[in-house]
Each structure stands twice: as C-alpha cells, then as structure tokens.
C-alpha positions as CSV (number, residue, x, y, z in Angstrom):
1,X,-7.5,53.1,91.7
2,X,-5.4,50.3,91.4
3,X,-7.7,46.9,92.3
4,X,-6.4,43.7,91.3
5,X,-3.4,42.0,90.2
6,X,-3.9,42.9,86.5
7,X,-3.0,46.3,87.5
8,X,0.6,45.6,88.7
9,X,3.7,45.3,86.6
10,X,6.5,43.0,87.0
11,X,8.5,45.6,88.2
12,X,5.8,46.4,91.5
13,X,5.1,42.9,92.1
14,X,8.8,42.3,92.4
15,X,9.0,45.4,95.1
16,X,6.4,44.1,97.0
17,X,7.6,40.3,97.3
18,X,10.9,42.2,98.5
19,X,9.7,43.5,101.4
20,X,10.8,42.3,104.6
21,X,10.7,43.3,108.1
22,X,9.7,41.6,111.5
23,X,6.9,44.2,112.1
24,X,3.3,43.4,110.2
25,X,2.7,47.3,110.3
26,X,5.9,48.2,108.9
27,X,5.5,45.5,106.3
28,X,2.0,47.3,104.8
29,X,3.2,50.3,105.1
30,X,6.3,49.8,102.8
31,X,3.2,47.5,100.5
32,X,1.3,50.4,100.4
33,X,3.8,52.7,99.7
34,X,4.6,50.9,96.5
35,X,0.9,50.0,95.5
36,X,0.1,53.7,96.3
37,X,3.3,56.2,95.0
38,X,3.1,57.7,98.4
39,X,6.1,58.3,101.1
40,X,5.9,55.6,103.5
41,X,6.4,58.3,106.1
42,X,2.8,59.8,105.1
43,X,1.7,56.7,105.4
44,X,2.6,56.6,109.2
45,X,1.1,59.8,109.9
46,X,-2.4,58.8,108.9
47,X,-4.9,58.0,111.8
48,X,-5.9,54.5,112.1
49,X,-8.8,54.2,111.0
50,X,-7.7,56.2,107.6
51,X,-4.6,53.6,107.5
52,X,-7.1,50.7,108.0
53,X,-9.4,52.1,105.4
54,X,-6.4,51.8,102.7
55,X,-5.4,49.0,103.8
56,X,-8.9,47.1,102.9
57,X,-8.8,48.6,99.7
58,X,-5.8,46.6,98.6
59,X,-6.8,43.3,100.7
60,X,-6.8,41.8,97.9
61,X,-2.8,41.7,97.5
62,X,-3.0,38.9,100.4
63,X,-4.0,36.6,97.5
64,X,-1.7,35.6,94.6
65,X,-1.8,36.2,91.3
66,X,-4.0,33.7,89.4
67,X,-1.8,31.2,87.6
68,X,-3.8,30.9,84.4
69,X,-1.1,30.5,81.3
70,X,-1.3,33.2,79.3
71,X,-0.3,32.0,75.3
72,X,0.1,35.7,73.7
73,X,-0.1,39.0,74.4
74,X,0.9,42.2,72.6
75,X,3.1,45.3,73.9
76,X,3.7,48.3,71.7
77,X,2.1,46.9,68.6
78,X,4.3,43.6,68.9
79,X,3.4,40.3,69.3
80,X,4.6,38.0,71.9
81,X,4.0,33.9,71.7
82,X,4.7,31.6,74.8
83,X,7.4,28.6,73.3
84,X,4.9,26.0,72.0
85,X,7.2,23.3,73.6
86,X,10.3,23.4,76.2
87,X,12.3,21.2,74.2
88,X,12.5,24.9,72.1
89,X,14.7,26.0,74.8
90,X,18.6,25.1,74.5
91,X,20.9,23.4,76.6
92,X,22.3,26.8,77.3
93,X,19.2,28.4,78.2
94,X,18.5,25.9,80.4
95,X,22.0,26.3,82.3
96,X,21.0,29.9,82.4
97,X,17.4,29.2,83.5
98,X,19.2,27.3,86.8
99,X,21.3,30.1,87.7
100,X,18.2,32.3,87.7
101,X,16.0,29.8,90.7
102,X,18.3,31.6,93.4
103,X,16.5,34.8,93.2
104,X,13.3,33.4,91.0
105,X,11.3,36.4,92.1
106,X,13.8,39.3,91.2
107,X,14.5,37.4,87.9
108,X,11.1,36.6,87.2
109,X,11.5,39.0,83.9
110,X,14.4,37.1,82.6
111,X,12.0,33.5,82.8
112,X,9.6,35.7,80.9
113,X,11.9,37.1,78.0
114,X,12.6,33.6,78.0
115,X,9.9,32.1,77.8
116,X,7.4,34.6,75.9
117,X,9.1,35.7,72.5
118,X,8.1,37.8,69.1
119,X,6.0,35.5,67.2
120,X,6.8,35.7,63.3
121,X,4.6,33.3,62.0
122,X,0.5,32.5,63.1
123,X,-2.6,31.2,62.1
124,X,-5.6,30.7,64.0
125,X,-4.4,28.0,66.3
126,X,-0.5,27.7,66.0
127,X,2.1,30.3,66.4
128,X,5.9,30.4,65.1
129,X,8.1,32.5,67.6
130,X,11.9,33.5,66.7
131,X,14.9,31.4,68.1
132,X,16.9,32.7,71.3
133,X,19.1,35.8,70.7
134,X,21.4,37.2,73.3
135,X,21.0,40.5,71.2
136,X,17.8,42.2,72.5
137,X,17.4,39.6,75.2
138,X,17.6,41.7,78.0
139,X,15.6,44.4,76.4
140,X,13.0,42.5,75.8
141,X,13.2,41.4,79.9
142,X,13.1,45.1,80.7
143,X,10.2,46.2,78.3
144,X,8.2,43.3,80.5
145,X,9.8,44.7,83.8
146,X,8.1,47.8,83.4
147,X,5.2,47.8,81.5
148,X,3.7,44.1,81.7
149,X,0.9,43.4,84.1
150,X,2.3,40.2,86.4
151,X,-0.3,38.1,85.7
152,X,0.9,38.2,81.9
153,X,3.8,35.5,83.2
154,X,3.0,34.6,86.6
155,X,1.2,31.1,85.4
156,X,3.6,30.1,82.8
157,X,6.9,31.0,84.7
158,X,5.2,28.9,87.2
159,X,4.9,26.0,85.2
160,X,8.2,26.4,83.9
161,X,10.2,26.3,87.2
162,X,7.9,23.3,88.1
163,X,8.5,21.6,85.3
164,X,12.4,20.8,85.5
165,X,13.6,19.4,82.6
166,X,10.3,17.7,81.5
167,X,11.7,18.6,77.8
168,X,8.9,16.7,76.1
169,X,6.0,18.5,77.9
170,X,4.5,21.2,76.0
171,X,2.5,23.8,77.4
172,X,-0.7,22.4,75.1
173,X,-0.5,19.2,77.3
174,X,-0.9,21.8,80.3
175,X,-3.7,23.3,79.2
176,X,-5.2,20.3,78.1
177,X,-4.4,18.5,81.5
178,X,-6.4,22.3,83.1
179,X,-9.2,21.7,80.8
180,X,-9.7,17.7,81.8
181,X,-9.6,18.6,85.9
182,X,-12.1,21.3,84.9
183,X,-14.7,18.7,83.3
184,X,-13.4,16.5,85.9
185,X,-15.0,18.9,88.9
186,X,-18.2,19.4,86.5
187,X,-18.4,15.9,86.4
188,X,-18.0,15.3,90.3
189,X,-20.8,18.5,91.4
190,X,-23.3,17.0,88.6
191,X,-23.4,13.5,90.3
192,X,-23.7,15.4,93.7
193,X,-26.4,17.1,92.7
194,X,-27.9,14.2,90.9
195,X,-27.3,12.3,94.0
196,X,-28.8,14.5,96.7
197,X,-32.0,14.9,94.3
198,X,-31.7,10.7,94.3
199,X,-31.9,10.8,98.1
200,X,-34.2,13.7,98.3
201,X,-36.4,11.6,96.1
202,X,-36.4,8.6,98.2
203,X,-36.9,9.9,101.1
204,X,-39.9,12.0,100.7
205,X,-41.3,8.4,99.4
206,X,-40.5,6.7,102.5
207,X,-42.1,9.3,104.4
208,X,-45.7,8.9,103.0
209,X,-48.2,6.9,104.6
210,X,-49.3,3.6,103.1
211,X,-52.3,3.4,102.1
C-alpha cells in the first residue's frame, strides 16, 4: 500500500495538485482515485465509514512533500547529478525556465530535466554533469514524469524557482546554510535545557531551610 510521498511519481503528484472542485468530498474522491487506481464512481458507492477508513490511510497527503535537496539519484542504471551551481544554466535556459512559472506544477518535470542531468565525471565529493542538449531534453523530463518519486525534485525545484536569478548561489551554499540553522536549533534547545536545569538548580536551593 502506497504510504508516503516517496511512493508517488511526478506524474501522480501532478494529478493530484490538479484537482479542483468546490466540494471537499468530491475533491478526495478524485485524490483517492488517483492514489488508489480505482473508479471514482466505486469510490462513491462505498459506505462511510469504509470511505472514511481510506481516507485516514492516505492522511498523510494533507502534508507536502519534504523539501530536502536531493544531489543524485540513479534511474535505469544512469546516473543523475543536480547542477553544482546555477550560473551552469544559460541565458536561454533561463528564458525557458520563466515561461515554465505559469503552470510550475504541470511543468515541474521540465525544472527537473533541467536541473538534474547525467553526471559523466565523479569522485567522492564532486560531480561533472553534461551541458544542456535540446536532443533528449524532453525524454529525459518524461523518464522523471513517470517513474521518479516527487520527492526526488520537490526540494531542489523549490529552491530553484526561489532563487531567481541568484546566478552565483550554488546549491552547496544551500546545504551549508540547512546544515548551520540545524546546529543553530541544537544550539538554542541545549541552552534551554541547560537553562531550566540552572533554574531547577536554584530553586530547589532557595527552598531549603537555613540552618
């Protein structure tokens, strides 16, 4: 059974952002339908309590996709490398990148292709991926429509239509800037604790009785 985001391609999460109607009821059933395989129309024949049974088995679809930045992945025994830095991306891309933002969900695969490419070159730490290609550029997009998990792209394609035309940010900055907050919020809960202990401390010394 299908449980978490990790389970849905591209192609589903895409369907399932697409669905619109003024009616919460008909709106799960046409989620379900897709998360499921099943006719929406069985769907609406199921007592309630069966329909509210499915339906808390895929409650967690009310959350997004975690945005963690995926760097590689591989799909049919190919390798895939995020683009080390977006001043890697042309002038042209870009302009093509633009005209994508008016339907950023249904072209979310294209932002992907973009972004994610066949790495030729890697070591331990770095990667080399090939330059842009209009050959095999939209079968690349496709092969990640329908058989890549969303939450392969969802973080960097987020950070990619944030970032403008930062040109000079690189997506190690990003991490690194993740990784800081992280030690950051470490930091912050180890002085509460330390704190609370402090006051803890203190206060059961007030509380005894000179002698």
């Amino acid at each position: 059974m299908t449980n978490s985001w990790n389970q849905i391609t591209i192609e589903k999460w895409q369907e399932i952002n697409q669905v619109q109607s003024e009616f919460e009821v008909s709106r799960l059933v046409e989620i379900l339908s897709i998360l499921t395989d099943r006719d929406p129309e069985e769907l609406r024949n199921l007592r309630i309590d069966e329909f509210r049974k499915l339906q808390s088995q895929f409650a967690w679809t009310s959350e997004p996709p975690k945005a963690d930045v995926v760097t590689k992945f591989e799909i049919r025994g190919k390798k895939y490398g995020i683009i080390p830095q977006l001043d890697f991306i042309t002038a042209g891309e870009w302009l093509d990148a633009e005209s994508w933002k008016e339907d950023s969900v249904g072209n979310i695969h294209l932002y992907a292709a973009l972004i994610y490419r066949p790495i030729i070159k890697e070591d331990e730490t770095t990667w080399e991926i090939e330059p842009h290609k209009t050959a095999g550029f939209l079968e690349r997009a496709n092969l990640f429509l329908r058989e890549l998990p969303i939450t392969q792209v969802y973080g960097a394609v987020l950070f990619f239509l944030a970032s403008g035309i930062s040109f000079s940010q690189s997506i190690q900055d990003y991490l690194t800037q993740l990784e800081d907050l992280k030690k950051d919020q470490m930091k912050t809960t180890q002085t509460q604790t330390h704190t609370k202990k402090h006051n803890e401390h203190s206060s059961k010394e007030d509380s005894e009785p000179m002698i």
